[in-house]
Structures are given as C-alpha cells and as structure tokens.
LUMSETI-313562 format. One record per residue: residue number from 1; residue in one letter; x, y, z of N, C-alpha, C in turn. Coordinates in Angstrom, 1 decimal. Layout:
{pt NUM, 'A', {X, Y, Z}, {X, Y, Z}, {X, Y, Z}},
...
// end
This chain:
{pt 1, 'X', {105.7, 85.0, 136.4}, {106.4, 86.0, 135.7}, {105.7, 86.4, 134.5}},
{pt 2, 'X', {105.9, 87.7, 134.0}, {104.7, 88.0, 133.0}, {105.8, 88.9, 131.6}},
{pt 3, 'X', {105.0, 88.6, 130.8}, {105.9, 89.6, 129.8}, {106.0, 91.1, 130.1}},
{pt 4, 'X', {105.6, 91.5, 130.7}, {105.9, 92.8, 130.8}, {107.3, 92.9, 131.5}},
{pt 5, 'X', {107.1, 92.0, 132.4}, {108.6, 92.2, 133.3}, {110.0, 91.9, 132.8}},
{pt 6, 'X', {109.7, 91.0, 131.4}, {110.9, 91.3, 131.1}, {111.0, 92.1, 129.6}},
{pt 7, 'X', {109.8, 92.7, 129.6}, {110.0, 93.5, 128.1}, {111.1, 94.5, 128.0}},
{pt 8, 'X', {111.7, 95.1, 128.7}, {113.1, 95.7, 128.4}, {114.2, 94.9, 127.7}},
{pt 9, 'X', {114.1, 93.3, 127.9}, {115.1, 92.4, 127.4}, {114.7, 91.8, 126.0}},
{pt 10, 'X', {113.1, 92.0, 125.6}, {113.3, 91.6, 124.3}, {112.9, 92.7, 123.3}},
{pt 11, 'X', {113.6, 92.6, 122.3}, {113.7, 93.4, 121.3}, {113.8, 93.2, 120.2}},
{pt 12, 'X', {112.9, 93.4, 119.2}, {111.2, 93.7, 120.1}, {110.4, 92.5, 119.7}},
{pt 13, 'X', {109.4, 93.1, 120.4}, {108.1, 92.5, 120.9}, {107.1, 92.7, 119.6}},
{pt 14, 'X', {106.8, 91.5, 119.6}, {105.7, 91.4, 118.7}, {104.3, 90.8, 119.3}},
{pt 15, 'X', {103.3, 91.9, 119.2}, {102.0, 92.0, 120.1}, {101.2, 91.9, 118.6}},
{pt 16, 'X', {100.1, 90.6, 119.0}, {99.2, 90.4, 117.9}, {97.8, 91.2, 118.3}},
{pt 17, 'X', {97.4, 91.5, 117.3}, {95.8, 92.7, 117.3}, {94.4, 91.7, 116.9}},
{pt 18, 'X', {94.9, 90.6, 116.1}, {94.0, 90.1, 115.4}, {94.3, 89.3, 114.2}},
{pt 19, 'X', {93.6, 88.5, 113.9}, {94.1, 88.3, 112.5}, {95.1, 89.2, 111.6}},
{pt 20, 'X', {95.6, 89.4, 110.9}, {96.4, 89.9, 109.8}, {96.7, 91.5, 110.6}},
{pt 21, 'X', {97.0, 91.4, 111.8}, {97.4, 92.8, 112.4}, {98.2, 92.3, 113.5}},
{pt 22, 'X', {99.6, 93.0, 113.9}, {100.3, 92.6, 114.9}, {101.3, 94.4, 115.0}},
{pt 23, 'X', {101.7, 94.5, 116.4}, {102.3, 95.5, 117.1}, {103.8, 95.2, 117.2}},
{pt 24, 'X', {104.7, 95.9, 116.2}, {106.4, 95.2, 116.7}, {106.5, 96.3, 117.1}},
{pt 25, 'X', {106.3, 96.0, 119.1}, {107.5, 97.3, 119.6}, {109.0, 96.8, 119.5}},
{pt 26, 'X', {109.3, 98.4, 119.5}, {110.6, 99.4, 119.3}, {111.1, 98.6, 117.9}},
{pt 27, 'X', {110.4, 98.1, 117.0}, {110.9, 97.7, 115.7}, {112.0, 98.9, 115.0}},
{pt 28, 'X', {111.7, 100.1, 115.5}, {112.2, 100.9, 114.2}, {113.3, 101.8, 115.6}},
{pt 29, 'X', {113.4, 101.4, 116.5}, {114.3, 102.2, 118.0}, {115.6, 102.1, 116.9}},
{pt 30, 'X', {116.0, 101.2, 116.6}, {117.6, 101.1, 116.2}, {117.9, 102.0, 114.7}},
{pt 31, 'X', {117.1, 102.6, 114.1}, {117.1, 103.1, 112.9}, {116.5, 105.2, 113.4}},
{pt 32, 'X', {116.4, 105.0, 114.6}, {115.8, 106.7, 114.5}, {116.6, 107.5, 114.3}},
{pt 33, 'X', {117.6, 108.2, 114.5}, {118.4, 108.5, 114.3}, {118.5, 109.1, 112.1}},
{pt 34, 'X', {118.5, 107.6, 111.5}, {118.6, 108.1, 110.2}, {117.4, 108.1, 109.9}},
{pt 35, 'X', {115.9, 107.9, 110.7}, {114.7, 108.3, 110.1}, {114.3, 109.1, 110.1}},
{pt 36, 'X', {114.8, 109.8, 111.6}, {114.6, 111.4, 111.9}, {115.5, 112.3, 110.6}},
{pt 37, 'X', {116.5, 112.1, 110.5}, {117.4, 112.5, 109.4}, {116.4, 112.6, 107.9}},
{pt 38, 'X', {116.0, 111.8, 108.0}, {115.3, 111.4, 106.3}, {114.1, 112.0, 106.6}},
{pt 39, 'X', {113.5, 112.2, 107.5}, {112.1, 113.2, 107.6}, {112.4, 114.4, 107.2}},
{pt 40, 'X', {113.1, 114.6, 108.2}, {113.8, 116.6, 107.7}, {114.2, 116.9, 106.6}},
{pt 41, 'X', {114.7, 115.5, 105.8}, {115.3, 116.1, 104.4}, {114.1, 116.3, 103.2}},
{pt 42, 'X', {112.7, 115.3, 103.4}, {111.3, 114.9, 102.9}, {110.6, 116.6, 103.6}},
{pt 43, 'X', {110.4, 116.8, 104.7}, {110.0, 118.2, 104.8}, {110.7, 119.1, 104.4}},
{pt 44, 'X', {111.7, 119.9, 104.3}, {112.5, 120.4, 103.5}, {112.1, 120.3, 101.8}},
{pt 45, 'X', {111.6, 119.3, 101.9}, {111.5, 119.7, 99.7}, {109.7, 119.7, 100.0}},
{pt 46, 'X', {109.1, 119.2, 100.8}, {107.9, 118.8, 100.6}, {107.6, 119.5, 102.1}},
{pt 47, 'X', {107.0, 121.0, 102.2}, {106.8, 121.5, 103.5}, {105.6, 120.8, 104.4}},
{pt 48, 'X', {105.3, 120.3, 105.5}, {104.2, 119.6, 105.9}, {103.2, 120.8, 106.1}},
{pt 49, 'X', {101.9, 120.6, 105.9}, {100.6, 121.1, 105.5}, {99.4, 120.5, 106.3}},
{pt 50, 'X', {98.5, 121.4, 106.8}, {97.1, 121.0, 107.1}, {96.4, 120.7, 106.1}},
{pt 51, 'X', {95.8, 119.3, 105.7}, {95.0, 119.3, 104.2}, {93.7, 119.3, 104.8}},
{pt 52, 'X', {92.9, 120.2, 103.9}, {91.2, 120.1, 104.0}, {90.4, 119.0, 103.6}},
{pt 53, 'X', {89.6, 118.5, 104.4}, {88.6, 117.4, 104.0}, {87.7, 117.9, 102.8}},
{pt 54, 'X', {87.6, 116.8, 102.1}, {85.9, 117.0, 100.7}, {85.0, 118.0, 101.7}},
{pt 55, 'X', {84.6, 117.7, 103.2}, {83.2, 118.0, 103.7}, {84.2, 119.6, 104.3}},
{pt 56, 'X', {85.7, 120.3, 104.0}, {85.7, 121.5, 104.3}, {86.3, 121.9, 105.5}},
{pt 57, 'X', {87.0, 120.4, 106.3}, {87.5, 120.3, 107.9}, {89.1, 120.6, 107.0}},
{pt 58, 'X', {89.7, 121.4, 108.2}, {91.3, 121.3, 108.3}, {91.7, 120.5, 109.2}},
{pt 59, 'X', {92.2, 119.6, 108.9}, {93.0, 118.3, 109.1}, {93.7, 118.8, 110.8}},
{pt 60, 'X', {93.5, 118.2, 111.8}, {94.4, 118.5, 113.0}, {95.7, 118.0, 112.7}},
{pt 61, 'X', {96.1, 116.7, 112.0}, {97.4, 116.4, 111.5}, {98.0, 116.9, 110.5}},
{pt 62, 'X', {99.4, 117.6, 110.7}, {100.2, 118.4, 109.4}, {100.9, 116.7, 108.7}},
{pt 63, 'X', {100.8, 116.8, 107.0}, {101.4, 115.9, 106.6}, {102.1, 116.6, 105.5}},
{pt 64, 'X', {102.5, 115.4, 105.1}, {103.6, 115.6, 103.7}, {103.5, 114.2, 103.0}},
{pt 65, 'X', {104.5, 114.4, 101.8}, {104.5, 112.4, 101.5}, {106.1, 112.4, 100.7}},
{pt 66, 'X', {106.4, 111.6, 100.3}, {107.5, 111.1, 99.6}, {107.0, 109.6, 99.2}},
{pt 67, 'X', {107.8, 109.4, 97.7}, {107.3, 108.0, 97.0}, {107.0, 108.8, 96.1}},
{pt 68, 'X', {106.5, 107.6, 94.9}, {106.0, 108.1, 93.7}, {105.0, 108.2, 93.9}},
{pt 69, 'X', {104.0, 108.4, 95.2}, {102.6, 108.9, 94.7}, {102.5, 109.5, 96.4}},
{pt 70, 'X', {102.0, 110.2, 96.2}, {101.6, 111.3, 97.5}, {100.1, 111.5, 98.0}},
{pt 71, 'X', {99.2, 110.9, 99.0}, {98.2, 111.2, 99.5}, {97.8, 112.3, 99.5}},
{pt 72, 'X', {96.5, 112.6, 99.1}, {96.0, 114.4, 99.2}, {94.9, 114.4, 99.8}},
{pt 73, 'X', {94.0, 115.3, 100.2}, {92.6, 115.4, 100.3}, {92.4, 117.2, 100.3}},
{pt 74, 'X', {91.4, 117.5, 99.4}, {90.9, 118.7, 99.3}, {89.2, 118.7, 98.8}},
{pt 75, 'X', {88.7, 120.1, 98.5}, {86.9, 119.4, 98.5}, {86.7, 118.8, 97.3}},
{pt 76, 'X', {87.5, 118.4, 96.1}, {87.6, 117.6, 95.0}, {87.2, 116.2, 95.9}},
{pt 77, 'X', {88.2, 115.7, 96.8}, {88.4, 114.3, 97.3}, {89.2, 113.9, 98.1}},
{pt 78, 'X', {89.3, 112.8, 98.3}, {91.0, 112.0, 98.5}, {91.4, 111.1, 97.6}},
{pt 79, 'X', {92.5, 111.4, 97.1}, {93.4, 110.5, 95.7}, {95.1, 110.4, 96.4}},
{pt 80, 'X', {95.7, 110.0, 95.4}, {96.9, 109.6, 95.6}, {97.3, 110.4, 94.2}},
{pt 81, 'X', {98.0, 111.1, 94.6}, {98.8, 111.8, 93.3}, {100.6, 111.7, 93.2}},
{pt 82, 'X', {100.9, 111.8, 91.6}, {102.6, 111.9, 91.7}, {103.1, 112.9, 92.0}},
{pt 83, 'X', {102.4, 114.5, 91.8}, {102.8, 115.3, 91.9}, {102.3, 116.1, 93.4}},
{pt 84, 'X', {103.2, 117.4, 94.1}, {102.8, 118.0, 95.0}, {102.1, 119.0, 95.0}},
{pt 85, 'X', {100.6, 119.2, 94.9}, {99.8, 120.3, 94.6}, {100.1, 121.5, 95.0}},
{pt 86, 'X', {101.2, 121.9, 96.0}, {101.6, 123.2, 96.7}, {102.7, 124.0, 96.0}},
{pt 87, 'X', {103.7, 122.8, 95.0}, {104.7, 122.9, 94.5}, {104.6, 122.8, 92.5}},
{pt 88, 'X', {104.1, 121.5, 92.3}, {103.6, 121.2, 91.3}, {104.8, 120.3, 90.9}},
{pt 89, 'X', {105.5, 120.2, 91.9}, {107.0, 119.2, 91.5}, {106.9, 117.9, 92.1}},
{pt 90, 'X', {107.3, 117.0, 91.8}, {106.9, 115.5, 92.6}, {107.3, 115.4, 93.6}},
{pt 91, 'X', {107.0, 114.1, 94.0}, {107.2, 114.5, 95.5}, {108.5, 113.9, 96.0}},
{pt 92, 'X', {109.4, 114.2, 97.0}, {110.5, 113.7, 97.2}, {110.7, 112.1, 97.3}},
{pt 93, 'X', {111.5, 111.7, 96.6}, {112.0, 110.2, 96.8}, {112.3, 109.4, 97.8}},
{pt 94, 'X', {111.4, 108.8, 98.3}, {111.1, 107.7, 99.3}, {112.8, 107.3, 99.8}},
{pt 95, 'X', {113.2, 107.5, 101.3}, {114.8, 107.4, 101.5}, {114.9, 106.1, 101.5}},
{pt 96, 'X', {116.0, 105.9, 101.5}, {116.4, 103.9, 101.3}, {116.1, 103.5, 102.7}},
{pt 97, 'X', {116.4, 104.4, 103.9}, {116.2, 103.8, 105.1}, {114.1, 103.8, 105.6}},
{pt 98, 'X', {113.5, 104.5, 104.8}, {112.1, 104.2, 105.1}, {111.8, 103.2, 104.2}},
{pt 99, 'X', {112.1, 102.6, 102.9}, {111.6, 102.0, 102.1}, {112.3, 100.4, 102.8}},
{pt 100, 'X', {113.3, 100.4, 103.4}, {114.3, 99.1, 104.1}, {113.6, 98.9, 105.2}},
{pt 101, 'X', {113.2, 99.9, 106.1}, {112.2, 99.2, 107.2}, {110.8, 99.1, 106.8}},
{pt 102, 'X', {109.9, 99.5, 106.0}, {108.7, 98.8, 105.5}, {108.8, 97.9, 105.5}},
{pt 103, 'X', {109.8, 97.6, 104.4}, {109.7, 95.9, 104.2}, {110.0, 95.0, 105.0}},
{pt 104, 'X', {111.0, 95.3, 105.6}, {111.5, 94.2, 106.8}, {110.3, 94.1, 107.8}},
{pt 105, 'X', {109.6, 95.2, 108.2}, {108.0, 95.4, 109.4}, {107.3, 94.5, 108.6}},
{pt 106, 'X', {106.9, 94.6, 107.6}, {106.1, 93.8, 106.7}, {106.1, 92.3, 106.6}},
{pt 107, 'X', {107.5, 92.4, 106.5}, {108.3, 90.5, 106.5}, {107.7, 89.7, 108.1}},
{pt 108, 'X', {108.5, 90.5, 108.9}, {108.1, 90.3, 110.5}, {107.0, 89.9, 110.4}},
{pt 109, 'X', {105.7, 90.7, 110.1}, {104.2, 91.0, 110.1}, {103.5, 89.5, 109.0}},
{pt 110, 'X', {104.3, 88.6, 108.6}, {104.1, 87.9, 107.7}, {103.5, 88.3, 106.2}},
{pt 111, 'X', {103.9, 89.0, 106.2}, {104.0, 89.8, 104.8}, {104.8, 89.8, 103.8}},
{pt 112, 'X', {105.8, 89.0, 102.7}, {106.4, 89.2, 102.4}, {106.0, 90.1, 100.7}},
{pt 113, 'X', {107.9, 90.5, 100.6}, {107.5, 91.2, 99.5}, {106.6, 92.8, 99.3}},
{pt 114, 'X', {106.6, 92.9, 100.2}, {106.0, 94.5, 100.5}, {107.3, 95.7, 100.0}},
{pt 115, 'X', {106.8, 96.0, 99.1}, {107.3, 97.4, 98.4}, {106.3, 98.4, 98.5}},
{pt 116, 'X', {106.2, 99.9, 98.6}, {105.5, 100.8, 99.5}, {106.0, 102.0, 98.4}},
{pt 117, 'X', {105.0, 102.1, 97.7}, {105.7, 103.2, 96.4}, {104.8, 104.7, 97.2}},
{pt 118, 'X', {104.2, 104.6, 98.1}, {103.7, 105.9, 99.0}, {104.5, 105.9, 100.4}},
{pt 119, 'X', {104.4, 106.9, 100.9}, {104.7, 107.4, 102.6}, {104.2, 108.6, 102.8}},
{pt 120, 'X', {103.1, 108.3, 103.6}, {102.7, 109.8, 104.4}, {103.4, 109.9, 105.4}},
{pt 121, 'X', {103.9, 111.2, 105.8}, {104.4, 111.6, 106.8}, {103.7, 112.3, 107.3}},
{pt 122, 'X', {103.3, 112.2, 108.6}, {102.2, 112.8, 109.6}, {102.7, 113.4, 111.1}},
{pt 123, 'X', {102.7, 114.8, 111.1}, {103.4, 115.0, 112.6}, {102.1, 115.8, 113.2}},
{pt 124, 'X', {101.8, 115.1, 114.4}, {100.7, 115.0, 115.5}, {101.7, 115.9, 116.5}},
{pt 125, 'X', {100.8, 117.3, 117.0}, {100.8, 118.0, 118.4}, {100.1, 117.3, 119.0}},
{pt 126, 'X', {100.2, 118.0, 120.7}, {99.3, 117.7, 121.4}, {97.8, 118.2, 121.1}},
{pt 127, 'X', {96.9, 117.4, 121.5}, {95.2, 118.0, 120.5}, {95.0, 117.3, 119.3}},
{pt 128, 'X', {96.2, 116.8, 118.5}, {95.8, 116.2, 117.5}, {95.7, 115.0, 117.5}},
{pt 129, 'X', {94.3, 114.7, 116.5}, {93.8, 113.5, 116.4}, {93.9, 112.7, 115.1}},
{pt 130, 'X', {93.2, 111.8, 115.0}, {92.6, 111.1, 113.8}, {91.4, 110.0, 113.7}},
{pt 131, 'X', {90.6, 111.1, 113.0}, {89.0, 110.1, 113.3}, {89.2, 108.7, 112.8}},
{pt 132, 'X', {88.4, 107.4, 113.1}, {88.1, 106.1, 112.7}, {87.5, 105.9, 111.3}},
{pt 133, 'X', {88.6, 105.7, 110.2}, {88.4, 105.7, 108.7}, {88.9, 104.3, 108.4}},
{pt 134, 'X', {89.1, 103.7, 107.5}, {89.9, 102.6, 106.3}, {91.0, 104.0, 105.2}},
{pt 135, 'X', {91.5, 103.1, 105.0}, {92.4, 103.0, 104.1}, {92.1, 102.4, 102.5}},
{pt 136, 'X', {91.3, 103.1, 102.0}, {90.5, 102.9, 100.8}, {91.0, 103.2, 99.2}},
{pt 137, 'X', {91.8, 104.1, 98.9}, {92.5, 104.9, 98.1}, {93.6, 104.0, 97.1}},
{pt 138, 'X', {93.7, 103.0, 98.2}, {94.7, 102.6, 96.9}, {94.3, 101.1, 96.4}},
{pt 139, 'X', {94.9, 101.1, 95.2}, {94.5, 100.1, 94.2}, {94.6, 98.3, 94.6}},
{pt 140, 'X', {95.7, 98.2, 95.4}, {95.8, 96.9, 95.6}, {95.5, 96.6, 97.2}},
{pt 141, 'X', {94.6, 95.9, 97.2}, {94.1, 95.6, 99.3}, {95.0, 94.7, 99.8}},
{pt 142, 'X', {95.3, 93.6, 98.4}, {96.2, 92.3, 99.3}, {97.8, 93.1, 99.5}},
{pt 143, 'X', {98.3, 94.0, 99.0}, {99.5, 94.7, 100.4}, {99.1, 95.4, 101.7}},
{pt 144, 'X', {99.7, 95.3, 102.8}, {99.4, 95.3, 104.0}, {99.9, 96.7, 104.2}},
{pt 145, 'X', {99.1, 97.5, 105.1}, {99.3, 99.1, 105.9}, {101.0, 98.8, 107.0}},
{pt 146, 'X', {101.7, 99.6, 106.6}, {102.8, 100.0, 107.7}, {103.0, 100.8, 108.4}},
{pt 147, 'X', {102.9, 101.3, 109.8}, {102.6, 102.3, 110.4}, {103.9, 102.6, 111.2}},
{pt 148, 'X', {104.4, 103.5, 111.6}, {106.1, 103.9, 112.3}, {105.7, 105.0, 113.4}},
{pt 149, 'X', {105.6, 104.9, 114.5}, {105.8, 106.1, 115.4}, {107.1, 106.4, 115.6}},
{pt 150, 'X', {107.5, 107.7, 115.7}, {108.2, 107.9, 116.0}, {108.2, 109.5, 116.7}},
{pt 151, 'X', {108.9, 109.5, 118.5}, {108.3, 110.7, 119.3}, {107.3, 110.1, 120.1}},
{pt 152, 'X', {106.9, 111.1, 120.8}, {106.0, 111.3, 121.8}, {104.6, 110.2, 121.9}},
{pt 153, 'X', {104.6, 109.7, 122.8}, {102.9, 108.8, 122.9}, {101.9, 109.2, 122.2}},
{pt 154, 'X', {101.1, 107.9, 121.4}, {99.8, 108.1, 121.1}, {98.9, 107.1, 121.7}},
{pt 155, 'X', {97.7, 107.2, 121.1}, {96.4, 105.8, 121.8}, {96.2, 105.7, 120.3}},
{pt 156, 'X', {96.3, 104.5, 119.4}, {96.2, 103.8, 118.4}, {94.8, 103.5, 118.3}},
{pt 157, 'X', {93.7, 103.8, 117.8}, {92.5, 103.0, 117.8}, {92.4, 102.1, 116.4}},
{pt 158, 'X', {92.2, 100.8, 116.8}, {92.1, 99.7, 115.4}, {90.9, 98.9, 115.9}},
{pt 159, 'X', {89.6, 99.1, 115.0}, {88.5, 98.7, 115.1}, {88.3, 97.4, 114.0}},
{pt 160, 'X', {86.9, 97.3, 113.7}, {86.6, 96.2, 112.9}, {86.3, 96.9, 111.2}},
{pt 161, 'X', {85.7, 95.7, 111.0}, {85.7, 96.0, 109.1}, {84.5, 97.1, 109.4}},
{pt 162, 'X', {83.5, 97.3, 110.4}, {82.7, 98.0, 110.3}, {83.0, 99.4, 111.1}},
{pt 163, 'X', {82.1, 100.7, 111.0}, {82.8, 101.3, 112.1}, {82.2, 101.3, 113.5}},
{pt 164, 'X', {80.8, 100.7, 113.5}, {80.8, 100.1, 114.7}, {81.1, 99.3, 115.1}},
{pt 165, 'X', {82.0, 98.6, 114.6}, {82.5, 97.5, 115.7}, {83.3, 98.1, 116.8}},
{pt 166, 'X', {83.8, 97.7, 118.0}, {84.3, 98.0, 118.7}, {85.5, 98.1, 118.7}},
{pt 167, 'X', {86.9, 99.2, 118.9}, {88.3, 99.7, 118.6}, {89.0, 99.2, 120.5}},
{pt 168, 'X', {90.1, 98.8, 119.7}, {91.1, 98.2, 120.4}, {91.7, 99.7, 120.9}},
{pt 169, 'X', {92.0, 100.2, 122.2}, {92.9, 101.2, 122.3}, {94.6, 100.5, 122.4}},
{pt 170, 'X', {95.4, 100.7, 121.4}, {96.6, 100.6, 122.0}, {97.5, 101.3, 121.7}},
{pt 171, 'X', {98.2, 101.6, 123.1}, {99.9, 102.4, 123.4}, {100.7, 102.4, 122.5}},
{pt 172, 'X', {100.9, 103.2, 121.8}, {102.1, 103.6, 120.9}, {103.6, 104.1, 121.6}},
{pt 173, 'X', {104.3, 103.9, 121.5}, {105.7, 104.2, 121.8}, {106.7, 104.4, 121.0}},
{pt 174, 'X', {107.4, 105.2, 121.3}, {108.7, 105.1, 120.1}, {109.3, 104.4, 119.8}},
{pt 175, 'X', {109.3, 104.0, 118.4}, {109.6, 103.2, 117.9}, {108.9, 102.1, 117.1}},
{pt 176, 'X', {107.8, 101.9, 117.7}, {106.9, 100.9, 117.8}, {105.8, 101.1, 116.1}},
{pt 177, 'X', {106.0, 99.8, 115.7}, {105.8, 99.5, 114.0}, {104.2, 99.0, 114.3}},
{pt 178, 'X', {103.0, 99.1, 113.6}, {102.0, 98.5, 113.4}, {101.5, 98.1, 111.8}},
{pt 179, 'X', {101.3, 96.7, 111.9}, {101.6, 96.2, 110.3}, {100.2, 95.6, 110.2}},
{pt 180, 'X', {99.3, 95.7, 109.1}, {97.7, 95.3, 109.5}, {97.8, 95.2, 107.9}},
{pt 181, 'X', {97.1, 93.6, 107.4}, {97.0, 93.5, 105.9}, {96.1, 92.2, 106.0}},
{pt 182, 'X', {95.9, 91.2, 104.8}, {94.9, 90.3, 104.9}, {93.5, 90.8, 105.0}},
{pt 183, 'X', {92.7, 89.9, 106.4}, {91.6, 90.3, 106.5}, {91.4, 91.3, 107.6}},
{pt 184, 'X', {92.8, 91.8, 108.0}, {92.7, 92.9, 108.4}, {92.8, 94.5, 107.9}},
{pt 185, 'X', {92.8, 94.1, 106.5}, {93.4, 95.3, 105.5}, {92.0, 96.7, 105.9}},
{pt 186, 'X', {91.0, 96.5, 105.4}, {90.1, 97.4, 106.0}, {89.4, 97.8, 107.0}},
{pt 187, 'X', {90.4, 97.4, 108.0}, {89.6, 97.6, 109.7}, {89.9, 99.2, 109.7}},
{pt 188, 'X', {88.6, 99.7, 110.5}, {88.8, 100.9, 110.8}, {89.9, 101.3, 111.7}},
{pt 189, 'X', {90.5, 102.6, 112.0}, {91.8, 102.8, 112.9}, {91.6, 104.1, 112.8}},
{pt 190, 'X', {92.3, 104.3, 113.9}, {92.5, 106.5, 114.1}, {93.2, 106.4, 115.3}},
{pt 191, 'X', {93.5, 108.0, 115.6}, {94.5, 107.8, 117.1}, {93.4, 109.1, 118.1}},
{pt 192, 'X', {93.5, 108.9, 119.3}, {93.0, 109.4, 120.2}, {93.9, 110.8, 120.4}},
{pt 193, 'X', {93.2, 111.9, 120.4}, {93.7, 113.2, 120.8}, {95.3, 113.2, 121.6}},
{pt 194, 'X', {96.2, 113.5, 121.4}, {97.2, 113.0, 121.8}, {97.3, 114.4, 123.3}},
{pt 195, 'X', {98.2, 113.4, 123.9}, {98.2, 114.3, 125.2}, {99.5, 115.2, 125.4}},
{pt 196, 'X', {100.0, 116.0, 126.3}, {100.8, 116.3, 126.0}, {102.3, 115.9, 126.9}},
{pt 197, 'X', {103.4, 116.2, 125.9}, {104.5, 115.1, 126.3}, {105.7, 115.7, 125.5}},
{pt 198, 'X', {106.8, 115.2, 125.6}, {107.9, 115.7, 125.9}, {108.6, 114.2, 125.0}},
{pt 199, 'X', {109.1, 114.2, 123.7}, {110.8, 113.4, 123.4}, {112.0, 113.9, 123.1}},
{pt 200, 'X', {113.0, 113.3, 123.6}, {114.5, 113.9, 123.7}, {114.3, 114.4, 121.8}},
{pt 201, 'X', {114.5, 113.2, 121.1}, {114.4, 113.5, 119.8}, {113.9, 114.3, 119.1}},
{pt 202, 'X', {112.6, 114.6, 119.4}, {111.5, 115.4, 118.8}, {110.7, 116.3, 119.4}},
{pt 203, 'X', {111.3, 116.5, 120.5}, {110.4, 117.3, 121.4}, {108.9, 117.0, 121.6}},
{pt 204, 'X', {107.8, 118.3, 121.5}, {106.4, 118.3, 121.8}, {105.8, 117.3, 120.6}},
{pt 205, 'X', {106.4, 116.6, 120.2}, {105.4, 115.8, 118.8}, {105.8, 114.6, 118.1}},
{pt 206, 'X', {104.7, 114.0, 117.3}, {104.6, 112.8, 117.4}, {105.1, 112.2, 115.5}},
{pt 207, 'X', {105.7, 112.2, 114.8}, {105.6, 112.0, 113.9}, {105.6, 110.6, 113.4}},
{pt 208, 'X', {104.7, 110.1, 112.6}, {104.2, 108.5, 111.9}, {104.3, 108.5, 110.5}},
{pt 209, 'X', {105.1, 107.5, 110.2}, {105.3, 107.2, 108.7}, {104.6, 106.2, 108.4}},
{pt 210, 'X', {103.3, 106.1, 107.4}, {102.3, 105.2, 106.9}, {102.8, 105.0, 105.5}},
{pt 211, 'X', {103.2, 103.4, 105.5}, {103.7, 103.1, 104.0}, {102.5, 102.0, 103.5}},
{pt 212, 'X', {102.5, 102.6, 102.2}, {101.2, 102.0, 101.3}, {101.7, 101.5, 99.7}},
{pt 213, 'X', {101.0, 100.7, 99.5}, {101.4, 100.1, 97.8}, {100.0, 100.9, 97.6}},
{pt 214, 'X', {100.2, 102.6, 96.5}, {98.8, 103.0, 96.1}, {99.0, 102.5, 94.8}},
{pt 215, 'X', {99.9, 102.6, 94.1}, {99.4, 102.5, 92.4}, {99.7, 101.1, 92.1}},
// end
C-alpha cells in the first residue's frame, strides 16, 4: 500500500524537499475561502502590476504586496519598500488570516516563531513563469520563505545553493504550503510556465502568497 493511495485521508501531508524545506499539502484548503477574501481586499487598495527587471524585462507575473514592506523591482533594482510606488501610500496591512497561516506553515515546517512583516502576492496566467533566482533582499536569512498556492496547478522548481545544481520539479496544488529556511534558505526556485487550467475558485489562474521577514 503506498501513500498516495491513501492521500485523500490525510490532511495534510507533509512532503520533505531536503534539508530545511518541506511540502504541506492542502495546508491552507481549510482557510481559502477567507484568503481568497483577503486577496481582493489587498488588490483593491494595492492594484496588481507587471514590474520591470534592472536588465528592462516585464515581469510575466502580476504582483502586489501587503505588510509593512512591499517587494519592488524597477531598472534602479530590487528593494523592499514601505511605501507603494504607483500610489505613494503604504501598502495595505497584512490580513490576520495571512499573517495566522505563515506562522502556523512555519511551526509545521519546524520553524518556530515566524512573523512575516512582507507578502507578495503573485497571480500567474497560463504562460507565466518564474525564472530560478534566491531570495536575497531581505535582511535576516535565519527566518524561513512561506509559499501558499492558491488556484490552478503549477511545477515548483527548488534547486540548490548554486544555480547549477540540479531543481526538483514539484506539483503544486491548491492549497498546498512550501516552507524552505535553514540551510535551505538560499536554494534557488522558480515555477515552470504554467499550463492552462480551470479553478472553481479562481478560474484561469494561479495566485501565491510568499511571506518573508524583510526588515
């Protein structure tokens, strides 16, 4: 008998990646509902946007952020800022139900104590991707990356500290939390061109909430 066969009965499943990186599917299935809720009210004050890379690329992922410091990239850089460059007003306040499941993913993930004063919110069409980068930008490495799918399938790539080391592909699902810290904190990762697909919730697209300790 194999775990897959009875993966419908456990809830959820926690799939290890590596050292200081583990997969909790459908961690976040029982909360969609108010996360979906809390997204719309974060897009609503903070409209999601294509940002341009330093080297001049427009971003295939539309994002936004909420928290007291908001990820940016334009041909200045990439920084974490308090305020919203499009608005010039801060950025919307992190909802109690995104800042409650970081931490609990994090606890799970053996992490305790994880407070997440950032959230990117990132919603992926079909076609969109994300190339194999680290997570460099913010100030403290010993708090751990929290990742939230929510919607339609992606392919997760999580490589090594180098970027050629060789990348793990793995299945994302709704719901499904990826928590990577320790000496996993600067492994490279990106997601594979997403295919195209259909959720009751969300229709054609994939939205991921990435919670970070930047300042």
């Amino acid at each position: 008998m194999t775990q897959d066969l009875f993966d419908d009965q456990l809830d959820p499943v926690l799939l290890p990646l590596g050292p200081g990186a583990v997969v909790l599917r459908r961690f976040a299935t029982a909360d969609e509902s108010a996360l979906l809720d809390a997204v719309r009210q974060v897009i609503e004050q903070a409209p999601l946007r294509h940002m341009v890379t330093p080297g001049g690329f427009r971003m295939s992922v539309a994002m936004t952020n909420c928290g007291d410091l908001g990820w940016v990239s334009d041909p200045t850089g990439y920084r974490y800022d308090p305020t919203d460059p499009q608005s010039g007003k801060a950025w919307p306040r992190m909802p109690d139900v995104f800042a409650r499941l970081a931490t609990e993913a994090a606890s799970h993930a053996g992490f305790e104590g994880f407070v997440p004063d950032a959230c990117l919110v990132n919603r992926y069409e079909p076609g969109a991707r994300l190339s194999l980068h680290q997570d460099r930008n913010e100030r403290d490495y010993g708090q751990p990356i929290v990742s939230v799918s929510i919607g339609i399938p992606a392919v997760f790539l999580f490589g090594g500290a180098a970027r050629s080391h060789k990348s793990q592909r793995v299945p994302l699902e709704h719901g499904d939390v990826v928590v990577w810290g320790g000496p996993a904190r600067l492994h490279y990762h990106g997601v594979l061109p997403l295919k195209e697909a259909e959720h009751p919730l969300t229709g054609a697209c994939r939205f991921n909430l990435t919670f970070r300790c930047a300042g």
